[in-house]
C-alpha positions in Angstrom: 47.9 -12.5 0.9 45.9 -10.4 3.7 47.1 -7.2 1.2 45.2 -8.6 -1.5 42.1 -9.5 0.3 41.9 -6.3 2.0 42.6 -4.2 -1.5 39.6 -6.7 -2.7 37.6 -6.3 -0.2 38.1 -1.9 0.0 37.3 -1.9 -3.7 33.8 -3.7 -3.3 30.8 -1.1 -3.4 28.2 -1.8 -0.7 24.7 -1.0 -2.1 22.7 1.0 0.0 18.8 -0.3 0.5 18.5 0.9 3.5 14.4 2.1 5.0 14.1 5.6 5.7 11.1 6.9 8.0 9.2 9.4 6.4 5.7 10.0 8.5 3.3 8.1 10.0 0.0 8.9 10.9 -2.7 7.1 13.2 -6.2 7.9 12.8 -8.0 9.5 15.4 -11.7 8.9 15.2 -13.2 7.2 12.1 -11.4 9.8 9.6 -12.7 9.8 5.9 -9.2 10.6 4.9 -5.7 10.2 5.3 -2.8 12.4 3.7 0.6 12.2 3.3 2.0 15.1 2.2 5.6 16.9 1.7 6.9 14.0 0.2 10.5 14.3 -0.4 12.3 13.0 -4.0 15.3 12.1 -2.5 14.5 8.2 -2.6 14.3 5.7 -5.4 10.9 4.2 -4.2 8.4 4.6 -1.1 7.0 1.6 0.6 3.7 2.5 2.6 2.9 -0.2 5.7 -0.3 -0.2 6.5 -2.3 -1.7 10.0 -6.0 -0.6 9.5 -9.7 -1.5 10.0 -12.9 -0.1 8.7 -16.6 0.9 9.0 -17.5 0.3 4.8 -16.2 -0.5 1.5 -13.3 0.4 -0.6 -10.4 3.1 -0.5 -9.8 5.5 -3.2 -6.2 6.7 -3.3 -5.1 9.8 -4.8 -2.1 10.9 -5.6 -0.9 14.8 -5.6 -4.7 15.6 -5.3 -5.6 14.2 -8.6 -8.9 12.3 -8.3 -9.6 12.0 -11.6 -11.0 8.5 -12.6 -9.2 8.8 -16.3 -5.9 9.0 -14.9 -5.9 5.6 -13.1 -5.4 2.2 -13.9 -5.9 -0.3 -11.3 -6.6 -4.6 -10.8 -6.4 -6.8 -8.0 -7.2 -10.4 -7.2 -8.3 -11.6 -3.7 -9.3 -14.9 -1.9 -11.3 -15.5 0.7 -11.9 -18.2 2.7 -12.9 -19.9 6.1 -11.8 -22.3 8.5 -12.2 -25.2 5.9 -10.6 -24.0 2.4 -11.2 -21.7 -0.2 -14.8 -20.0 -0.7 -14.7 -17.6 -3.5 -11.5 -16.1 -5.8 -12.2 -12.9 -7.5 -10.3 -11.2 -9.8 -11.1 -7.2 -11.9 -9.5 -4.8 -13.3 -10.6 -1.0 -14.9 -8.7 1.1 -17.1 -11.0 4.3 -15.5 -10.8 4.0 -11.7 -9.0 5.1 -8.7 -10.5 2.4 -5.8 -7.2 1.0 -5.5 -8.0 -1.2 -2.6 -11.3 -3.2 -2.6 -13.3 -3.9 0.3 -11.7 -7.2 1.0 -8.2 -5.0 2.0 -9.0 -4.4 5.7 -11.5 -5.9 8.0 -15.2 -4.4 8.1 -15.9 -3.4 12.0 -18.8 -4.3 11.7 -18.3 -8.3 11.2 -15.1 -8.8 12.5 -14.4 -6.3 15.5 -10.9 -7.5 16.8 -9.6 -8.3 13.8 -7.0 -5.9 11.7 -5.3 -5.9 8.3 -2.2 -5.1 7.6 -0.8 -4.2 3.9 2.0 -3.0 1.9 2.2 -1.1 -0.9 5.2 -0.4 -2.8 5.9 3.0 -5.5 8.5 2.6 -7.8 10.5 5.3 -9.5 8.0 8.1 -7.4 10.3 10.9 -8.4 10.7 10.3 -12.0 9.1 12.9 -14.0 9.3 11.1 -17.1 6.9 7.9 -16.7 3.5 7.5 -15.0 3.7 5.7 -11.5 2.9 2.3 -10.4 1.8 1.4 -7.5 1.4 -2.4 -6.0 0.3 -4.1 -3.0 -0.3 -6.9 -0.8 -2.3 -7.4 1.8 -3.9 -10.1 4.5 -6.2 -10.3 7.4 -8.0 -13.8 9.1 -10.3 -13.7 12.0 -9.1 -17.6 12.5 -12.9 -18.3 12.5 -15.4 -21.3 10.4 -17.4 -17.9 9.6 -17.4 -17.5 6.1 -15.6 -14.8 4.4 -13.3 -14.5 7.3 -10.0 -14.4 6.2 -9.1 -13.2 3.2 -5.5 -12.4 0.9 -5.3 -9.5 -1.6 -3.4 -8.3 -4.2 -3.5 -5.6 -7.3 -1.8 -2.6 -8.6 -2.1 0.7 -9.4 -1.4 2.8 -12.4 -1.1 6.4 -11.9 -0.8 8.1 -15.6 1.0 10.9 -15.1 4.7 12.0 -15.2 4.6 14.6 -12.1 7.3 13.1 -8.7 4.9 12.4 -6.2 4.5 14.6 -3.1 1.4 13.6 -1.4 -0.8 10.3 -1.0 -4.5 10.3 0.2 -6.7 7.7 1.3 -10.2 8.3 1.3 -12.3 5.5 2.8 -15.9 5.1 4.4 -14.6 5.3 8.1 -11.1 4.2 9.0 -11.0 2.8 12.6 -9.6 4.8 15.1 -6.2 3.6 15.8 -5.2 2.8 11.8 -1.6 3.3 11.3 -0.2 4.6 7.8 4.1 4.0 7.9 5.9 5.6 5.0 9.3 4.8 4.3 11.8 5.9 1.6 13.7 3.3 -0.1 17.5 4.3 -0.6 19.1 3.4 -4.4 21.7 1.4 -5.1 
């Protein structure tokens, strides 16, 4: 019997899913921008993690240096709230538009000084050439205070319409706190 099991068990495939470190990068100073470039295709996805805070409203990301509007599709939903339930749920969506992340993504500096958000965003298929990219995330942050608006869930996508692999990512924000980390990993296939 041990024979068999052991001829079983050396015929069974194990899948590889493993999390590969690409780059990261920490802001220094209150950067407009943050690029990851040289990209290599040799994963099946990339899944950026994200610890951040910032001094405005909204990041743009770009992908391979195409900032054209036309070529992105995005949506998200978020909720706020404070220390006593639910105060507002908003939901949009634009077939034209490459803010992928809303203001509600990371903490504004300005209101909430300590507190950080941290998100993930996931890219399937980014070395395909033959089918645009998508691009989805989730995100959180609470500043465990009865302030409204302070705490506050996000989530949305991305649609990047073009075939091209992927070889470089670019935030561009209004001031990204010193200290913002951007982790990209490379997801192994099956």
């Amino acid at each position: 019997m041990p024979l068999i099991l052991g001829t079983l068990a050396s015929s069974v495939q194990k899948l590889s899913t493993a999390f590969e470190s690409i780059a990261t990068v920490t802001a220094t100073g209150t950067p407009s921008t943050i690029d990851l470039t040289s990209i290599p295709s040799t994963y099946q996805h990339l899944q950026l993690r994200i610890f951040a805070q910032q001094n405005g409203q909204g990041w743009y990301f770009f992908v391979n240096g195409d900032t054209t509007n036309a070529n992105y599709a995005t949506h998200y939903l978020e909720s706020y709230a404070d220390g006593s339930g639910v105060l507002t749920l908003k939901a949009s969506g634009s077939t034209s538009n490459t803010l992928f992340m809303n203001n509600s993504s990371f903490t504004d500096k300005s209101n909430f000084p300590n507190v950080w958000g941290a998100i993930i965003i996931d890219i399937h298929d980014y070395a395909s050439t033959t089918k645009y990219k998508t691009m989805r995330y989730f995100g959180a942050w609470d500043a465990n205070s009865s302030a409204a608006y302070s705490s506050c869930v996000s989530l949305g996508s991305q649609l990047w319409e073009n075939t091209s692999a992927i070889t470089s990512l670019r935030f561009n924000g209004s001031g990204i706190t010193n200290g913002s980390t951007f982790a990209l990993y490379g997801i192994k296939g099956a």
